[in-house]
C-alpha positions in Angstrom: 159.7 146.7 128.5 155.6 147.0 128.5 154.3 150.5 129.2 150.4 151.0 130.9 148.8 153.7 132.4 147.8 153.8 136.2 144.0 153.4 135.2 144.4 150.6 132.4 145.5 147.3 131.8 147.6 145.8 129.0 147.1 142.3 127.2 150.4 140.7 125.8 150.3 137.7 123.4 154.1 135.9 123.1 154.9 133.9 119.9 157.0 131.0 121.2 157.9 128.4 119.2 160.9 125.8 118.2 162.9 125.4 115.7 163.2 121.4 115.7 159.3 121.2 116.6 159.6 119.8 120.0 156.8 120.5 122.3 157.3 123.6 125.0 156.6 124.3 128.5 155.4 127.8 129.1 155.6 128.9 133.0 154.5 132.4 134.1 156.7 133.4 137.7 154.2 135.6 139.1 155.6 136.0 142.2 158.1 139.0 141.5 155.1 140.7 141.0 154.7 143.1 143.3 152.2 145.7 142.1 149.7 144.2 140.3 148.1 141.0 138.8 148.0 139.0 135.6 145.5 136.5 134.7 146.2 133.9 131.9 143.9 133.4 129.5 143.8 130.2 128.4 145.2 128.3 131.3 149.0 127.8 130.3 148.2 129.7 127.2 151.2 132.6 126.0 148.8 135.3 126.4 148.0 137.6 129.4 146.6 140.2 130.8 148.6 142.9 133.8 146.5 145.0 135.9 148.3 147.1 137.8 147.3 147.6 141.5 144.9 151.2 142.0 147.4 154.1 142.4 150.8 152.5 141.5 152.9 154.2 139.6 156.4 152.5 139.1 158.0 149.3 137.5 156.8 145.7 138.1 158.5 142.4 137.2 157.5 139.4 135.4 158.8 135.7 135.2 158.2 133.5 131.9 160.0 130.6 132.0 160.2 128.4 128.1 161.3 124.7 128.7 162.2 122.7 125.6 159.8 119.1 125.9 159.7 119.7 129.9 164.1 119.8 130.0 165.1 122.1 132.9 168.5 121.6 131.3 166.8 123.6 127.9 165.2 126.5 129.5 165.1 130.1 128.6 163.9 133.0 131.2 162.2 135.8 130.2 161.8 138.8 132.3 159.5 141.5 131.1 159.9 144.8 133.0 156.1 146.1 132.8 156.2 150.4 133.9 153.0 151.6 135.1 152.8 155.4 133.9 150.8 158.5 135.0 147.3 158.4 133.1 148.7 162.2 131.8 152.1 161.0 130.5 150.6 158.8 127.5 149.0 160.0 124.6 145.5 161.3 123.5 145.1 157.6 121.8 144.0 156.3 125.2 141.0 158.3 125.4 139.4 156.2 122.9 142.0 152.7 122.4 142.0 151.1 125.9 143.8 148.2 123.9 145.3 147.8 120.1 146.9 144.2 119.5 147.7 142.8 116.3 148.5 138.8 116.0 150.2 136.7 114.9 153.1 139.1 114.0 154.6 138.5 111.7 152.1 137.5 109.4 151.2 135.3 106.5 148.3 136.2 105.1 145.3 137.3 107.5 146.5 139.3 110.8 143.8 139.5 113.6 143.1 143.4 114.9 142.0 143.0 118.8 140.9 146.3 120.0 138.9 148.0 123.1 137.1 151.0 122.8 136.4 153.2 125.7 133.3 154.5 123.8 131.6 153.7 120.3 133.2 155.1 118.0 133.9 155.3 113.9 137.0 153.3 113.5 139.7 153.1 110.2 143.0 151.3 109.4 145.4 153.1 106.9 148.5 150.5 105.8 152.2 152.1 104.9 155.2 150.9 103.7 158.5 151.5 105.6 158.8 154.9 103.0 155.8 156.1 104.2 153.5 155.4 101.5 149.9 154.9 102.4 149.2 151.1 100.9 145.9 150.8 101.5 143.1 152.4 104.0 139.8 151.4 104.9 136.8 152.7 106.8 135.7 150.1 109.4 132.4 151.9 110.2 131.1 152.7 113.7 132.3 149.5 116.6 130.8 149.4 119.7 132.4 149.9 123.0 134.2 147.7 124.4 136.5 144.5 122.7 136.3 144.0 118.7 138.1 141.7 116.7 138.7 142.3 112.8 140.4 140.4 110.5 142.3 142.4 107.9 143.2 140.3 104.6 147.0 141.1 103.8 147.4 138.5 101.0 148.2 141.7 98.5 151.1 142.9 100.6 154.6 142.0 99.4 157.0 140.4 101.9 158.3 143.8 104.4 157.7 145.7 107.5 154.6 147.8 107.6 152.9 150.7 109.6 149.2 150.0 110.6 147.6 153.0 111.5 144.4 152.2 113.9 142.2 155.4 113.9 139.3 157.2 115.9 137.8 160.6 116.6 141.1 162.5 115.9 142.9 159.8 118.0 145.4 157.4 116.5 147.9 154.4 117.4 150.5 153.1 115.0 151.3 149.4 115.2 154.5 147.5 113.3 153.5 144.9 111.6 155.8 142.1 109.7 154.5 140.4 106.8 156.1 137.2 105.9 
């Protein structure tokens, strides 16, 4: 399940991949969509973007279909429910992160930190372990508004599950993040 906000949009990147290294079809069944949109970026690409339609509030439905070297016999569906929330029902982190995404997940040994501001604004990443323990934190510096993309070197971490903290004008969004 994807949560959004009535007056937002969400961007989803899926890691598919196979085991034997054969070549995969990805289709996106728009059509249970009924209350909003996606747009694929790349064409074909695993990544994309759902706008919800202007005053919806409820659930909507989306198809992704995963075909091993174009077999219909070795396909997997994927639905992914997608709730549209009240703007008032999700935390304060909105009124500053429109968008946090961090990719590939897991990760090796640099992830990718895609954000959009709603303003400009002083930005910092703090790193803890699964006990809690503050790793590592860093002062990004002031980002303009609108989409940023940071790479953050996690070469130093050892093999684990991880906390990033993405952080802004009191605001704050925590983000899972596996290193490999």
């Amino acid at each position: 399940m994807i949560s959004v906000d009535e007056n937002s949009n969400i961007s989803v990147k899926l890691n598919v991949n196979d085991e034997d290294g054969d070549n995969l079809d990805v289709s996106w069944g728009t059509s249970l969509l009924q209350n909003g949109g996606v747009n694929i970026y790349p064409y074909n690409d695993t990544s994309f973007v759902y706008t919800p339609k202007s005053d919806f509030i409820g659930d909507d439905l989306l198809q992704i279909v995963v075909s091993d070297d174009g077999s219909p016999v070795l396909t997997d569906t994927v639905y992914y429910k997608v709730s549209v929330v009240e703007y008032n029902n999700i935390n304060n982190f909105n009124k500053i992160f429109t968008r946090v995404e961090i990719y590939p997940n897991p990760v090796n040994q640099t992830a990718e930190l895609s954000l959009h501001l709603s303003k400009s604004s002083n930005v910092y990443i703090e790193i803890f372990n699964i006990l809690g323990k503050k790793i590592r934190a860093c002062k990004i510096g002031k980002l303009p508004m609108g989409n940023s993309n940071l790479n953050i070197d996690v070469n130093s971490l050892e093999k684990g599950l991880y906390l990033f903290r993405i952080k802004s004008n009191n605001c704050f969004i925590d983000k899972k993040v596996i290193k490999r």
